[in-house]
N, C-alpha and C positions, 0 to 999 in steps of 0.2 A: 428461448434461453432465459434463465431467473435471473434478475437482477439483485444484486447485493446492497442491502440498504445498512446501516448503522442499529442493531437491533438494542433494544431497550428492556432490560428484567422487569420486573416489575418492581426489585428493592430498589433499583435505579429510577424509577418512575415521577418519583415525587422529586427528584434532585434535576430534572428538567425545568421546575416551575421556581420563578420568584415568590417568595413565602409568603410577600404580600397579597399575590393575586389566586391563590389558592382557592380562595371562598370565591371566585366569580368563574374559576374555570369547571369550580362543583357546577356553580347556577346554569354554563353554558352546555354543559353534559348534558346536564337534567334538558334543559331546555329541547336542545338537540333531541336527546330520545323521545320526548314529547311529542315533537314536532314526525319523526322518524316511524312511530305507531300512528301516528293521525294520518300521515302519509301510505303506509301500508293497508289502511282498511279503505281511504279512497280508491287507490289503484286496485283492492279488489272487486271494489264496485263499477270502475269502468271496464276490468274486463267480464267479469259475470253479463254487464249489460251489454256487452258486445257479443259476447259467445252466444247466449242467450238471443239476441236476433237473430245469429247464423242458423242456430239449432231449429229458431220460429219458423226461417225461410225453409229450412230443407224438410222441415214437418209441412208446410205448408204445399210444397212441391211434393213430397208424396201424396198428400189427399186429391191434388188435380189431376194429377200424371199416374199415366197406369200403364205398369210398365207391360207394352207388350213386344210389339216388332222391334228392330233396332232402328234406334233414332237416335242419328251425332250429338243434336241437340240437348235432347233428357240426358243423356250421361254425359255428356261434358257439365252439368247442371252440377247433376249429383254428385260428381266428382270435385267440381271446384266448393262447392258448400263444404262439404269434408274434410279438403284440403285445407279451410280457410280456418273452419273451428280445431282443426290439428294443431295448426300454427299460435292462430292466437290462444289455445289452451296450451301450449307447451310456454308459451312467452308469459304467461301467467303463472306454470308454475315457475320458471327462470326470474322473475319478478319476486316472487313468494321469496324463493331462498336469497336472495338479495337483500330482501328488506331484514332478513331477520337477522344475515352477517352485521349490516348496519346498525342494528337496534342494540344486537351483541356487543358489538364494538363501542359503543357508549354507556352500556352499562357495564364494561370493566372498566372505563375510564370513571364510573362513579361509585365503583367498588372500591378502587385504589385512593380518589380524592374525598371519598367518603369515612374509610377509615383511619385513612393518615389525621383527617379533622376530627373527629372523632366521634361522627352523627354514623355511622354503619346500617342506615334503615332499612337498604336493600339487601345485606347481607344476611338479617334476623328472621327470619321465617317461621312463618307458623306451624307446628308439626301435625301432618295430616293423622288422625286419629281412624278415619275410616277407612273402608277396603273398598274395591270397584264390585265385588258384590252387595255392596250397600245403597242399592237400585235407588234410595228418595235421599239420601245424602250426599254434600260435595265430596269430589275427590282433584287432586292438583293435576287433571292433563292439563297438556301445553296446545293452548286455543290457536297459537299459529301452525301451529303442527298438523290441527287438525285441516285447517285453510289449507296446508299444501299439500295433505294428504287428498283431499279434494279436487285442488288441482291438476295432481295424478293424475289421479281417478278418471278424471273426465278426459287427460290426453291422450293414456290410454285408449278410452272410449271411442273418440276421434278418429283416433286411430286404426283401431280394429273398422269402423266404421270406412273410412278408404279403403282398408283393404278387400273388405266386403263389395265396395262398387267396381274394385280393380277387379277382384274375380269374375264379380258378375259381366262385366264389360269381356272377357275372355271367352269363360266360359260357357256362359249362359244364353249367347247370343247367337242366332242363323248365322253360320258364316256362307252359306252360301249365299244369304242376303248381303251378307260384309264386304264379299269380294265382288260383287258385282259392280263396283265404284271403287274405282282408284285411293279417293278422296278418303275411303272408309279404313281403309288399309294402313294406308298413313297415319291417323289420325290413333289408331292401334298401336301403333309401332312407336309415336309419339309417348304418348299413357305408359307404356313398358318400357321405352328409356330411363321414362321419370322414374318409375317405380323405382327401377335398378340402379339404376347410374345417378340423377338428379339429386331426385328426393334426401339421401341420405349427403350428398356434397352439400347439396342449401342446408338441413341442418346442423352439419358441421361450421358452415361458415356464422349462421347465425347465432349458435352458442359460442362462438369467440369471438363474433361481432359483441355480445353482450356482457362478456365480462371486463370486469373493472380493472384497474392498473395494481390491485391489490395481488390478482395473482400471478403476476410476473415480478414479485420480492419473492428473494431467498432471507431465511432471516432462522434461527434459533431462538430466538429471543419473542416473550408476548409482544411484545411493540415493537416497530422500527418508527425510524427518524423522516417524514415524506419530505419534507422541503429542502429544495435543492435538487438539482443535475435531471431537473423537468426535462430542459433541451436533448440533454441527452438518451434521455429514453424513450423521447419520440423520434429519434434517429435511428436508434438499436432497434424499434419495432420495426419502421419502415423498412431497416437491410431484412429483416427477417420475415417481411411478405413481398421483398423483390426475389433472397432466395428460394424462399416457396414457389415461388411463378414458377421462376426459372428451373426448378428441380420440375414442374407439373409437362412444363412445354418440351424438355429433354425428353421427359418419358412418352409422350404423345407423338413426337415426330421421331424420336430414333429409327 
């Protein structure tokens, strides 16, 4: 459920601030988004250097490992490698569009205290003159843009990549060697839970593990007002993941 917060126009904007501290709430904007883009090219350096050993390990396991008979072992490998670079590239791109609502959000706060003062420097833009067929010339794409379209890229990648070990784990393997061990059977039946049932519950819960309390405001209005009735809206969250249980546990034992 959205919470209703006190929304703020943007002609209302400046009539939140004492007129005195105007010029320091510019500096603390600016500063903020500074600090918000330094921050964003870090985190995409620790996860590139993260994905990036996952990717090493599971290259590194294909050159040893050849895949022939079935062995629990090799596919559970290939499979947790996959699963591992899935997660932390999806959390990468989930990270990506995060940073750049923040980045966002401080550069309309320096658009609004920018122009009311009367320095507009991020509003003034230079007009691009060239076309994207102008192969040795700039043109104005958006560089984080391109970072998340990257991050996709690769979760995707990830992605298809599980499900290539899940097939091959099915399909491609003796099952008269599979069923001759209990142990192997299980261990199937396991894998294709996940697929089905699992897999798709953990990323639900993770992408609402990682969103922020921004989107549980209802609001009309560019801004609302955060401060205040904190308590209470870690109250409303909390009934709203004991009703979830409880709707989940109804439907499992009815």
């Amino acid at each position: 459920m959205k919470e209703k917060k006190r929304g703020i126009s943007k002609e209302d904007y400046i009539k939140e601030y004492d007129k005195e501290k105007l010029e320091e709430a510019f500096k603390i904007a600016l500063d903020t988004r500074k600090f918000e883009i330094e921050l964003y090219w870090k985190r995409t350096g620790y996860f590139v250097l993260f994905i990036g050993a996952v990717f090493v390990g599971y290259y590194k396991m294909l050159q040893t490992i050849e895949r022939g008979p079935f062995d629990v072992q090799k596919e559970l490998l290939f499979l947790f490698f996959s699963i591992l670079g899935f997660i932390l590239s999806l959390l990468w791109y989930i990270a990506n569009r995060g940073s750049k609502f923040w980045q966002e959000n401080w550069e309309a706060h320096i658009e609004a205290l920018s122009t009311h003062l009367g320095i507009p420097i991020f509003g003034i833009i230079k007009y691009s003159e060239s076309t994207k067929s102008d192969f040795m010339k700039e043109y104005p794409f958006s560089v984080s843009k391109v970072n998340q379209m990257i991050s996709l890229i690769v979760t995707i990648s990830w992605f298809l990549l599980f499900f290539f070990n899940i097939f091959y784990l099915i399909f491609k393997n003796d099952w008269v060697i599979m069923t001759r061990e209990c142990g192997c059977i299980v261990c199937v039946i396991i894998f294709i839970t996940m697929f089905v049932v699992v897999l798709p519950l953990s990323l639900e819960v993770i992408v609402r593990r990682c969103e922020s309390f921004v989107t549980n405001v209802q609001s009309d209005k560019t801004f609302f007002y955060n401060y205040g009735n904190t308590p209470f809206r870690r109250q409303r969250k909390a009934r709203n993941h004991i009703r979830r249980l409880k709707v989940l546990l109804k439907f499992l034992f009815k």
